[in-house]
KOLZAPA-80102 format. One record per residue: x, y, z of N, C-alpha, C, O in turn. Coordinates in Angstrom, 1 decimal. Atoms other than C-alpha are relative to their C-alpha. Example, Ala and Ser with C-alpha at 12.3 -4.5 7.8 and 13.67 -1.06 7.14 Angstrom:
<sites>
{n_xx = 0.9, n_yy = -1.2, n_zz = 0.0, ca_xx = 12.3, ca_yy = -4.5, ca_zz = 7.8, c_xx = 0.9, c_yy = 1.2, c_zz = 0.0, o_xx = 1.9, o_yy = 1.2, o_zz = 0.7}
{n_xx = -0.9, n_yy = -1.1, n_zz = 0.0, ca_xx = 13.7, ca_yy = -1.1, ca_zz = 7.1, c_xx = -0.8, c_yy = 1.1, c_zz = 0.8, o_xx = -0.3, o_yy = 2.2, o_zz = 0.9}
</sites>
This chain:
<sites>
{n_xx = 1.1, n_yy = -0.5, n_zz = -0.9, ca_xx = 12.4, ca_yy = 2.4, ca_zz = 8.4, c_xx = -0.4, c_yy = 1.4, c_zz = -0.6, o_xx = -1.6, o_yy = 1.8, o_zz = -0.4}
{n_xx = 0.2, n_yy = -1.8, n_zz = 0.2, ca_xx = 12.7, ca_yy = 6.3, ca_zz = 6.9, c_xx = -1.2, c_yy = -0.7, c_zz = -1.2, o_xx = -2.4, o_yy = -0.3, o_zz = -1.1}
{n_xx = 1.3, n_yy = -0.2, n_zz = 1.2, ca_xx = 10.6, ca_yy = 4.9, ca_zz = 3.5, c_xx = -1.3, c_yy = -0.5, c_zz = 0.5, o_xx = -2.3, o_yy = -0.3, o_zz = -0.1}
{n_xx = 1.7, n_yy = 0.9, n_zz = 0.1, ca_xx = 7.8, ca_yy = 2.8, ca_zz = 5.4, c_xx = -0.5, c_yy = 1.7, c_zz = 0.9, o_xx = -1.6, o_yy = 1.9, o_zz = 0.5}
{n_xx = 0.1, n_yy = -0.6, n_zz = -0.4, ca_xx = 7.6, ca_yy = 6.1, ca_zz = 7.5, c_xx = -1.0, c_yy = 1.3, c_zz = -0.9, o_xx = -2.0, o_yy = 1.9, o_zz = -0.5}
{n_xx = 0.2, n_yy = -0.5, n_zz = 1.1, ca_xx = 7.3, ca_yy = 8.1, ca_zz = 4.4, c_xx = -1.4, c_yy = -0.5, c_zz = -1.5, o_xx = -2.1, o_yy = 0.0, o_zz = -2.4}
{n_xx = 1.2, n_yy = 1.2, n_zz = 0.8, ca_xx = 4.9, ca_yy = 5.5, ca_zz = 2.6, c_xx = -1.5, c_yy = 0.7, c_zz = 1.0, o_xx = -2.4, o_yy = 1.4, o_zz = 0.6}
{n_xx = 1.0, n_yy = -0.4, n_zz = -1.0, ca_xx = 2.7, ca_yy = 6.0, ca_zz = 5.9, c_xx = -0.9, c_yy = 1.4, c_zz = -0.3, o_xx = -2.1, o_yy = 1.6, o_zz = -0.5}
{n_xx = 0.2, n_yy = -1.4, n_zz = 0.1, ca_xx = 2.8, ca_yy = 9.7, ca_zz = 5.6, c_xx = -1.0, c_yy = 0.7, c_zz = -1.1, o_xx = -2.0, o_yy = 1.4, o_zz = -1.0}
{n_xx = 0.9, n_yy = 0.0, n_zz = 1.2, ca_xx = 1.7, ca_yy = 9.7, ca_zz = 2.3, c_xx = -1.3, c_yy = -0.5, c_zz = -0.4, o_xx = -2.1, o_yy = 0.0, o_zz = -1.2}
{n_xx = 1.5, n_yy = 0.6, n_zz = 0.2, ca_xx = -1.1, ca_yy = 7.3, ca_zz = 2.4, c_xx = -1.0, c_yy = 1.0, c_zz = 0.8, o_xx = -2.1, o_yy = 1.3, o_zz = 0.2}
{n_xx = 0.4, n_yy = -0.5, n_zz = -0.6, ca_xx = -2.2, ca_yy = 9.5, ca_zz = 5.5, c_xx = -0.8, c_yy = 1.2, c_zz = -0.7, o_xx = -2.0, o_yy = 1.3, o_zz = -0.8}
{n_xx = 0.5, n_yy = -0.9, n_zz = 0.6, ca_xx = -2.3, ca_yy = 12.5, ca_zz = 3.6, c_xx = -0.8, c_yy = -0.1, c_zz = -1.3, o_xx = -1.3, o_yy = 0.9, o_zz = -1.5}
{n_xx = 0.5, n_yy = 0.3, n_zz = 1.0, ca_xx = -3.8, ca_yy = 11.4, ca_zz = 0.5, c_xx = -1.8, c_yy = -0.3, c_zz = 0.5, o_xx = -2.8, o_yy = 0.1, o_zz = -0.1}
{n_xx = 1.2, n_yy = 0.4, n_zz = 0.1, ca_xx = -6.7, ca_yy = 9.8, ca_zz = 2.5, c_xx = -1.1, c_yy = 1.0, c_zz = 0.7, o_xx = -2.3, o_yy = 0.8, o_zz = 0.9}
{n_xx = 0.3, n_yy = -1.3, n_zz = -0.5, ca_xx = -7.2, ca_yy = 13.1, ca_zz = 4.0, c_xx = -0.7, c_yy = 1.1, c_zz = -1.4, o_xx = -1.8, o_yy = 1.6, o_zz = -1.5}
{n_xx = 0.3, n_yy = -0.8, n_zz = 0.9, ca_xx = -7.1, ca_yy = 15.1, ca_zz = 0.8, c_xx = -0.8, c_yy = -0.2, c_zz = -1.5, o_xx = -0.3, o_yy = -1.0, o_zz = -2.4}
{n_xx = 0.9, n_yy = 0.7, n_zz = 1.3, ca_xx = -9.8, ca_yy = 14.8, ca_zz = -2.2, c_xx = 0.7, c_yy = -0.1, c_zz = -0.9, o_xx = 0.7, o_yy = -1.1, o_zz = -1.6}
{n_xx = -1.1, n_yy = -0.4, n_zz = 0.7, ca_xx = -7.0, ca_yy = 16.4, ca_zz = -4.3, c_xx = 0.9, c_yy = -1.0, c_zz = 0.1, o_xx = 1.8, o_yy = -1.0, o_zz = -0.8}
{n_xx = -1.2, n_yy = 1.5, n_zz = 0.1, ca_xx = -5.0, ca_yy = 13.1, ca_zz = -3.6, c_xx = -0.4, c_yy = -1.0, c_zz = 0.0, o_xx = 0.2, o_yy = -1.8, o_zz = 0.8}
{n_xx = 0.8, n_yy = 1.4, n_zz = -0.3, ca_xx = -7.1, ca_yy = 10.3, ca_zz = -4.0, c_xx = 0.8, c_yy = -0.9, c_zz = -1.2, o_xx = 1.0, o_yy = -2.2, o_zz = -1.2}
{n_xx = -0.6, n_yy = 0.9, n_zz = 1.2, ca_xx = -5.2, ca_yy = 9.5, ca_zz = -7.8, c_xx = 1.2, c_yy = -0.6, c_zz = 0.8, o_xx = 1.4, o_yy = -1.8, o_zz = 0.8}
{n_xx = -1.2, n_yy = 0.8, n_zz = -0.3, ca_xx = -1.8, ca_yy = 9.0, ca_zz = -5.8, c_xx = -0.3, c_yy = -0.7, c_zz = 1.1, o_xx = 0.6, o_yy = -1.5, o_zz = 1.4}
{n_xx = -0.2, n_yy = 1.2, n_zz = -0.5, ca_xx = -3.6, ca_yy = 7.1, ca_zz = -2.9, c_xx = -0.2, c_yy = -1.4, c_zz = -1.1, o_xx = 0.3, o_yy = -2.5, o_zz = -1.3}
{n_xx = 0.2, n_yy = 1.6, n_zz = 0.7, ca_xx = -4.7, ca_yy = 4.7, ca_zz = -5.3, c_xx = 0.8, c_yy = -0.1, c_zz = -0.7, o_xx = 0.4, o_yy = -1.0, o_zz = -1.4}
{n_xx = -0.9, n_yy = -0.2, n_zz = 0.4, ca_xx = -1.7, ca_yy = 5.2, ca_zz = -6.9, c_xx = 1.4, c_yy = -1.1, c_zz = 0.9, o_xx = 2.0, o_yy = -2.1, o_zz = 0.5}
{n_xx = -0.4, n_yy = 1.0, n_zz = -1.4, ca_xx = 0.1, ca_yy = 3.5, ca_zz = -3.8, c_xx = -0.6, c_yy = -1.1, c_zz = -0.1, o_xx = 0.1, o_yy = -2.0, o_zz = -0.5}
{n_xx = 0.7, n_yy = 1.5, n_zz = -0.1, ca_xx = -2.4, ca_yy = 0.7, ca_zz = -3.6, c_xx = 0.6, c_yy = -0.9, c_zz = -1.0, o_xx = 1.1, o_yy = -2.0, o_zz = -1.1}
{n_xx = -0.1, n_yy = 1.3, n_zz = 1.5, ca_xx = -1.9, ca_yy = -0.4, ca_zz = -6.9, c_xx = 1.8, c_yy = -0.7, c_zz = -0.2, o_xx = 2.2, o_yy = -1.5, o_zz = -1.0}
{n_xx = -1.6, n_yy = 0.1, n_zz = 0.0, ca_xx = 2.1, ca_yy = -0.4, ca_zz = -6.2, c_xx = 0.3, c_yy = -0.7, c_zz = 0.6, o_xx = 1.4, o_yy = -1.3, o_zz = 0.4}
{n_xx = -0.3, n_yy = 0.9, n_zz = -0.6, ca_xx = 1.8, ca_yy = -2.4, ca_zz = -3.8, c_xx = -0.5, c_yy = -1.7, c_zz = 0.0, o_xx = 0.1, o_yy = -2.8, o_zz = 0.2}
{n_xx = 0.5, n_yy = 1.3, n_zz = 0.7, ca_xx = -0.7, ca_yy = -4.9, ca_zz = -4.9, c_xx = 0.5, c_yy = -0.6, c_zz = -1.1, o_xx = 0.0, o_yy = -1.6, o_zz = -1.3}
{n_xx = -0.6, n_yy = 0.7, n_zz = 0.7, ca_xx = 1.4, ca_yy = -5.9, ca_zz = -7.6, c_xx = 1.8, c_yy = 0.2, c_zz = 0.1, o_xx = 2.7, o_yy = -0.2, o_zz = -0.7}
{n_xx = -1.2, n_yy = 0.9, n_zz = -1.1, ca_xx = 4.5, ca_yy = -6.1, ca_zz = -5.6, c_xx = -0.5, c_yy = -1.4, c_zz = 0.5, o_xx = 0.0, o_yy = -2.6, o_zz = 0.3}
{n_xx = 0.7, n_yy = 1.3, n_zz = -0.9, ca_xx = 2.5, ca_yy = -8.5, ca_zz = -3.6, c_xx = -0.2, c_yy = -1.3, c_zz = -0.9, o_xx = -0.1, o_yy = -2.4, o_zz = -0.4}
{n_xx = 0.8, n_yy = 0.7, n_zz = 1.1, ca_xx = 1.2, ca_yy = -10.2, ca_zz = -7.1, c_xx = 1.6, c_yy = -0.8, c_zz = -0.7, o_xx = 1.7, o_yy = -2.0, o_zz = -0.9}
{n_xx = -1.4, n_yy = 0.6, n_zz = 0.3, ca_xx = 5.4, ca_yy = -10.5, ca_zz = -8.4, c_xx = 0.4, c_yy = -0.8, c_zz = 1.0, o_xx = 0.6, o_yy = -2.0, o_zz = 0.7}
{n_xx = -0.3, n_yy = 1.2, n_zz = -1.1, ca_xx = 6.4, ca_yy = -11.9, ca_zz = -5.0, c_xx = -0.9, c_yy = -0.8, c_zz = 0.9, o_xx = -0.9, o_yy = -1.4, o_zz = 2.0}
{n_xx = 0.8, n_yy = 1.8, n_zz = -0.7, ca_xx = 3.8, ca_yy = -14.4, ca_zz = -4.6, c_xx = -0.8, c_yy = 0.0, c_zz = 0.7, o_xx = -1.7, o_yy = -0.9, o_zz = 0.6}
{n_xx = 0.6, n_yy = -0.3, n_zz = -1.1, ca_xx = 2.5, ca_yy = -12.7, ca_zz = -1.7, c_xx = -1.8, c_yy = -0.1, c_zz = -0.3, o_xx = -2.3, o_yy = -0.4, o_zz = 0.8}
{n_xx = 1.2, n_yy = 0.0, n_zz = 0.1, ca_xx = -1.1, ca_yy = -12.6, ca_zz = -3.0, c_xx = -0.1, c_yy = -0.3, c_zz = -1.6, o_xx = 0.2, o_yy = 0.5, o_zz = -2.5}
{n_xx = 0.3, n_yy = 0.4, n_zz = 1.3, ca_xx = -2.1, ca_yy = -14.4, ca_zz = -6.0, c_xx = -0.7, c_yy = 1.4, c_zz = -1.3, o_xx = -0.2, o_yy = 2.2, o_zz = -2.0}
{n_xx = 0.6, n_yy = -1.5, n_zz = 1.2, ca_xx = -4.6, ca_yy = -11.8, ca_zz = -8.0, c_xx = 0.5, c_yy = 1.0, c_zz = 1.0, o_xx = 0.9, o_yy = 1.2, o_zz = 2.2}
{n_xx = -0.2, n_yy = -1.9, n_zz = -0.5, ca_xx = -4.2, ca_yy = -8.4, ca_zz = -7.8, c_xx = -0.9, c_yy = 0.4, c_zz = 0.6, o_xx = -0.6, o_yy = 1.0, o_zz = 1.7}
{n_xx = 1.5, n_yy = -0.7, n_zz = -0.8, ca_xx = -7.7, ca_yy = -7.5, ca_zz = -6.6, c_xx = 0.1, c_yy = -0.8, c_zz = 1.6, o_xx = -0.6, o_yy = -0.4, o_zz = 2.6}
{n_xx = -0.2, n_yy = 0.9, n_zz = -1.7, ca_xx = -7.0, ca_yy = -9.6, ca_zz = -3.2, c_xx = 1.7, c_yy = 1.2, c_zz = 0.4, o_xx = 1.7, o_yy = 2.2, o_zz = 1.1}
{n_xx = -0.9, n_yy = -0.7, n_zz = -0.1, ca_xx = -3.4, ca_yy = -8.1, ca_zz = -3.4, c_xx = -0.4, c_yy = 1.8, c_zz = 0.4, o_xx = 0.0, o_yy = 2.3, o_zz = 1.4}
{n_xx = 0.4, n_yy = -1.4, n_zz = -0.5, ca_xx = -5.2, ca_yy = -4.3, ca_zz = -3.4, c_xx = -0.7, c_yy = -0.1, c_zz = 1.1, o_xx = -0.4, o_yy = 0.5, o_zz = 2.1}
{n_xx = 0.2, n_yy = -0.2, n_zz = -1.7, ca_xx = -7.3, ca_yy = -5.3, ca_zz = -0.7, c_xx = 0.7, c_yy = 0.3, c_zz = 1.3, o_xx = 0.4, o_yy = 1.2, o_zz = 2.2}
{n_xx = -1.0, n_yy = 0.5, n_zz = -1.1, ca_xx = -4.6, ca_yy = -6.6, ca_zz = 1.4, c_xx = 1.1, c_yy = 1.2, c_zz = 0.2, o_xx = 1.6, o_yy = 1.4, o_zz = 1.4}
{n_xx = -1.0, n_yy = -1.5, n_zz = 0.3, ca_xx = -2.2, ca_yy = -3.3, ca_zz = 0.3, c_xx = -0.9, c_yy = 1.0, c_zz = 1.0, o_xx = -0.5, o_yy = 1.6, o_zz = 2.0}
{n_xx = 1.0, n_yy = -1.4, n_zz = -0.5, ca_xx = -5.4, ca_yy = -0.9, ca_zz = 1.3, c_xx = 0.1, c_yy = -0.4, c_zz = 1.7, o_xx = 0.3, o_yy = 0.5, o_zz = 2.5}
{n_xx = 0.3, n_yy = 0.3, n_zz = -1.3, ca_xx = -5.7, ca_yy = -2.8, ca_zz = 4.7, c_xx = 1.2, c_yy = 0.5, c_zz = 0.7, o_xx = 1.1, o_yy = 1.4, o_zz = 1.6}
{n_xx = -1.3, n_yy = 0.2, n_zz = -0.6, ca_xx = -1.9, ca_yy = -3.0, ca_zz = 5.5, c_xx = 0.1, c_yy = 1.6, c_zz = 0.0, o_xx = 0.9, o_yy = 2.0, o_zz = 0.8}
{n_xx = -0.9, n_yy = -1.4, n_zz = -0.1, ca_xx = -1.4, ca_yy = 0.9, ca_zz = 4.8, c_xx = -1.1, c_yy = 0.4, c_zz = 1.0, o_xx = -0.5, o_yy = 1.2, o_zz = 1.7}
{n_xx = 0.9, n_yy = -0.6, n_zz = -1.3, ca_xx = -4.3, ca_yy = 1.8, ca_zz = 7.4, c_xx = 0.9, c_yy = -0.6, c_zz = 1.2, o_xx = 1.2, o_yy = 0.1, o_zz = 2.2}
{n_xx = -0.6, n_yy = 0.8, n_zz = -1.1, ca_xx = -2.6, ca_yy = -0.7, ca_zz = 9.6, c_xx = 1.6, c_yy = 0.7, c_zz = 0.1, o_xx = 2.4, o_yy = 0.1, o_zz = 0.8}
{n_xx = -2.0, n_yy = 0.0, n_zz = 0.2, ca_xx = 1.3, ca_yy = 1.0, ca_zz = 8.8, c_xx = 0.1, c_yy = -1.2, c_zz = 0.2, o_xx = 0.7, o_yy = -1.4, o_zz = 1.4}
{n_xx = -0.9, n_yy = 1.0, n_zz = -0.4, ca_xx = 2.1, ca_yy = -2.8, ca_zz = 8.7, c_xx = 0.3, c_yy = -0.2, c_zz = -1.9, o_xx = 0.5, o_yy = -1.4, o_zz = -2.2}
{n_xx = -0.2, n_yy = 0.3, n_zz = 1.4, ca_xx = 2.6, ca_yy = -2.8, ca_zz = 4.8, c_xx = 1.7, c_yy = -0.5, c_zz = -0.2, o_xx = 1.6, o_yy = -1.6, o_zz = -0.8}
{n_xx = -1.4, n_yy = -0.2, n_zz = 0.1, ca_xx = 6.7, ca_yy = -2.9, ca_zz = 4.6, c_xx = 0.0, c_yy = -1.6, c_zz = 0.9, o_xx = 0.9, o_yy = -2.4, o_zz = 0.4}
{n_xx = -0.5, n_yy = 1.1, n_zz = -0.5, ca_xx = 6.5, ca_yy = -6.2, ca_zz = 7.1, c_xx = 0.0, c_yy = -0.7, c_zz = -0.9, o_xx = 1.0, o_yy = -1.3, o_zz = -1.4}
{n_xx = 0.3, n_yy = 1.2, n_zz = 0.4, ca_xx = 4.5, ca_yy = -8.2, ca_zz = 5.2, c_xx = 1.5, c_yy = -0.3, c_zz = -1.3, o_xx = 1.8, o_yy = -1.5, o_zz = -1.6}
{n_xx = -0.2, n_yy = 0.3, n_zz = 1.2, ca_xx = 7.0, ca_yy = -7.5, ca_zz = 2.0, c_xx = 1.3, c_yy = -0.5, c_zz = 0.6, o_xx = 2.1, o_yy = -1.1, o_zz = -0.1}
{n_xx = -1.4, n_yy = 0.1, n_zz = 0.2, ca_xx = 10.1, ca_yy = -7.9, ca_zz = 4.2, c_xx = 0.0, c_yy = -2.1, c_zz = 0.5, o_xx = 0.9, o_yy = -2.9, o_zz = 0.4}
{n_xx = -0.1, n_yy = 1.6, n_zz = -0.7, ca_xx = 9.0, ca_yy = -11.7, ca_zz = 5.7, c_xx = 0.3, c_yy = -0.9, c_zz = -0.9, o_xx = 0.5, o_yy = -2.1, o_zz = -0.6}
</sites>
């Protein structure tokens, strides 16, 4: 729970600061090809979608733990 917490935190701030936009997208892309190795989303460009949505949503950590 402390890292999706931490995950959140980070996306938050990033989407706040112009100065952090390389490590939000930095995040996306980390997760979209998590998503891309476990199956979860075939291409990667659906996979960043689905990453960008899930971290507005804090539900990102579910989808990877189901």
């Amino acid at each position: 729970m402390g890292k999706r917490v931490a995950v959140d935190f980070t996306y938050e701030e990033a989407k706040q600061s112009a100065d952090a936009q390389y490590e939000r997208k930095q995040v996306i892309l980390n997760y979209a090809l998590r998503y891309y190795l476990f199956e979860h989303c075939p291409p990667t460009e659906k996979g960043a979608l689905t990453a960008e949505r899930q971290l507005q949503e804090k539900a990102c950590l579910d989808v990877l733990n189901s």
